[in-house]
C-alpha positions, -999 to 999 in steps of 0.1 A, spaced: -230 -69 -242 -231 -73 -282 -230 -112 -281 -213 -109 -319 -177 -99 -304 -175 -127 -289 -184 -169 -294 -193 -180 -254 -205 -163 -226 -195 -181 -191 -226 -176 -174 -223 -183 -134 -247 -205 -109 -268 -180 -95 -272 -204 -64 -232 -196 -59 -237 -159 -66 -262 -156 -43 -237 -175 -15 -212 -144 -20 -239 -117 -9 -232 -99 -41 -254 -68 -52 -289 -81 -67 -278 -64 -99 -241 -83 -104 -262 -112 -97 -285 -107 -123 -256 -98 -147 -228 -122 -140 -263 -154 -139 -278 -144 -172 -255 -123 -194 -220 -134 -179 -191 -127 -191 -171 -139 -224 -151 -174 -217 -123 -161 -234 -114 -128 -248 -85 -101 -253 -63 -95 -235 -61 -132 -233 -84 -137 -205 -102 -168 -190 -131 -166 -175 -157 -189 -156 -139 -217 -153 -163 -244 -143 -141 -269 -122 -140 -240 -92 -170 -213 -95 -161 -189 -76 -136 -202 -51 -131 -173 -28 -97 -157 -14 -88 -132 9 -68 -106 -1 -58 -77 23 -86 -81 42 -109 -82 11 -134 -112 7 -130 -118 -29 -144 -150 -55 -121 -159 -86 -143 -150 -118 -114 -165 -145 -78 -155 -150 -55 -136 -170 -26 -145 -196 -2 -145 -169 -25 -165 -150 -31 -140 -125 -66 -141 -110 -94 -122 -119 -120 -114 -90 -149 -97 -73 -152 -84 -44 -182 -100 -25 -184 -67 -5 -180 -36 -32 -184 -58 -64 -154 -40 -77 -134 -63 -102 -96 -64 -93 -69 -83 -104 -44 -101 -82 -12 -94 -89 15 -108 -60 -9 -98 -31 -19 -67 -47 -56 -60 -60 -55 -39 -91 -84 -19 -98 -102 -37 -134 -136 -27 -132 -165 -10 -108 -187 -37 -117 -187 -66 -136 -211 -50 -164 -185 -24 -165 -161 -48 -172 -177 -66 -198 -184 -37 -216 -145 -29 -214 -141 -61 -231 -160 -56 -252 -151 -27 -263 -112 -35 -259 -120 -65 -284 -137 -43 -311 -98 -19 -310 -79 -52 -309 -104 -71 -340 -99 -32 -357 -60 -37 -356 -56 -75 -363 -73 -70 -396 -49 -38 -406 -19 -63 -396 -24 -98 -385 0 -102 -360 -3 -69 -340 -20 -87 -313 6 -112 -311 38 -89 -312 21 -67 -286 22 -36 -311 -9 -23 -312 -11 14 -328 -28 43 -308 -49 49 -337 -65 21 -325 -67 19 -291 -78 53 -289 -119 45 -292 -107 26 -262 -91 51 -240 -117 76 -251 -143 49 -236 -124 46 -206 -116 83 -195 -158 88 -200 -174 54 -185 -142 40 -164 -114 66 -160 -99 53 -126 -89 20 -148 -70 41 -162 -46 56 -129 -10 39 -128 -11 3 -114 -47 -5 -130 -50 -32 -149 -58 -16 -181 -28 11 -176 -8 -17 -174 -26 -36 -204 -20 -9 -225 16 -5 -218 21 -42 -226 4 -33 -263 34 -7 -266 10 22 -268 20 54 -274 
């Protein structure tokens, strides 16, 4: 990840990471690149007070990594190390990894910075032109494409943003 989009990275005990049986590879990633402690779409992640409390959520072992802006949790899955988000007792599909997901972020941020400086309150009134969230989509439909099937989170992050 480009650590100019964004000012902190929540970096996550390994110690805990290791607890959760995750792939050697998310471990690596989430312990020494981690993830950004806040970021568009108004996401929290990392929050210290409870690393990685873990749920289980139709019968899916999952650890919180941080939490949305409607405070719906963001987690892994300890067993596939799919990101999900849960919404009521539904997972919906974020990620495949959690380097996959940052990327996302990352790349979501550069559309959103992109359309903030044509108008500075697109983010906030949730009217975000195609023209720029198009580098996004195109990103998606070649790295991530099932984040983009109905009930995904991103589906349903870009119909918030109006788009079009």
């Amino acid at each position: 990840m480009d650590a100019a989009i964004f000012d902190n990275y929540s970096k996550y005990p390994i110690t805990r990471l290791s607890e959760l049986g995750l792939h050697l590879s998310t471990t690596r990633f989430l312990s020494e690149v981690g993830l950004p402690e806040w970021c568009a779409p108004n996401m929290y992640l990392g929050e210290e007070d409870c690393w990685l409390p873990e749920l289980l959520i139709q019968n899916e072992k999952v650890a919180v990594l941080g939490s949305d802006r409607d405070d719906k949790q963001i987690c892994i899955s300890t067993t596939s190390n799919q990101v999900f988000r849960l919404n009521n007792s539904n997972l919906d599909f974020v990620a495949t990894n959690p380097a996959l997901f940052g990327k996302a972020l990352e790349e979501f941020q550069i559309c959103i910075n992109a359309a903030v400086e044509s108008n500075d309150s697109a983010f906030t009134d949730n009217n975000i032109p195609s023209v720029f969230l198009k580098p996004f989509i195109m990103w998606l439909t070649d790295n991530e494409p099932k984040a983009l099937i109905k009930g995904s989170f991103w589906q349903s992050t870009l119909n918030w943003l109006k788009y079009t």
